[in-house]
C-alpha positions in Angstrom: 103.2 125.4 70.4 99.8 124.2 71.3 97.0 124.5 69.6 95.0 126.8 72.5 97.9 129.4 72.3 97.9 128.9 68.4 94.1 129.6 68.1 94.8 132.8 70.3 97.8 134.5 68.6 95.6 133.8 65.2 92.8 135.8 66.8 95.3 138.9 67.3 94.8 141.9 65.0 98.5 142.3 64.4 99.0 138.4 63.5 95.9 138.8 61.5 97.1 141.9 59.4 100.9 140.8 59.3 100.9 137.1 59.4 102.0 134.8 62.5 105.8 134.2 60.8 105.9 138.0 60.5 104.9 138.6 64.6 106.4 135.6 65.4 109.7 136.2 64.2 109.1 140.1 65.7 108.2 138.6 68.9 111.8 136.2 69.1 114.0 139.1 68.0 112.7 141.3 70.9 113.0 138.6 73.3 116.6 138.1 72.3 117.3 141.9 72.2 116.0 141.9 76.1 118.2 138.5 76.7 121.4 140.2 75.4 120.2 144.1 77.1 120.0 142.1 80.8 123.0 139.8 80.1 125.0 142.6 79.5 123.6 144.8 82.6 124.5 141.7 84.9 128.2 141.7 83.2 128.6 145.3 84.6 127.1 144.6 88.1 129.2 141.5 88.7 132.3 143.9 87.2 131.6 146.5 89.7 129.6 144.9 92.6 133.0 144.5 94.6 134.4 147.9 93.6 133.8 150.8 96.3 131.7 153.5 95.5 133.6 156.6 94.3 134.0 158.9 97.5 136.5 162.0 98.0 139.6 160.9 96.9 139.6 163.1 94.5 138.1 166.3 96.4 140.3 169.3 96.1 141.6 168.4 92.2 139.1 170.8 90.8 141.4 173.6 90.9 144.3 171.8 89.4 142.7 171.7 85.9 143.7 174.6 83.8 140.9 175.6 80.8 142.6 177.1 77.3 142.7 180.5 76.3 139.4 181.1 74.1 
């Protein structure tokens, strides 16, 4: 890192009161957590992008289901 952007995290209250490793380390786990959250959104649009959107094909099943007895 360079020192400008050092100078300025030092000057942060929260780096101040918890320590740069602490925010630091904070900072890179949330940035992975966001990685792996999108990663995993764009593995379900590619899985689905070429599947049609469900429509009526199954219209009319509703009253095939039977509910038990209470």
């Amino acid at each position: 890192m360079d020192d400008d952007l050092l100078a300025r995290l030092d000057r942060d209250v929260e780096v101040q009161r918890d320590g740069r490793s602490a925010v630091l380390r904070r900072a890179a786990d949330l940035y992975l957590r966001q990685r792996q959250a999108g990663s995993i959104s764009a593995a379900y649009r590619n899985a689905y992008a070429d599947k049609p959107a469900p429509g009526d094909e199954f219209a009319g099943w509703e009253k095939e289901g039977v509910w038990p007895a209470e």
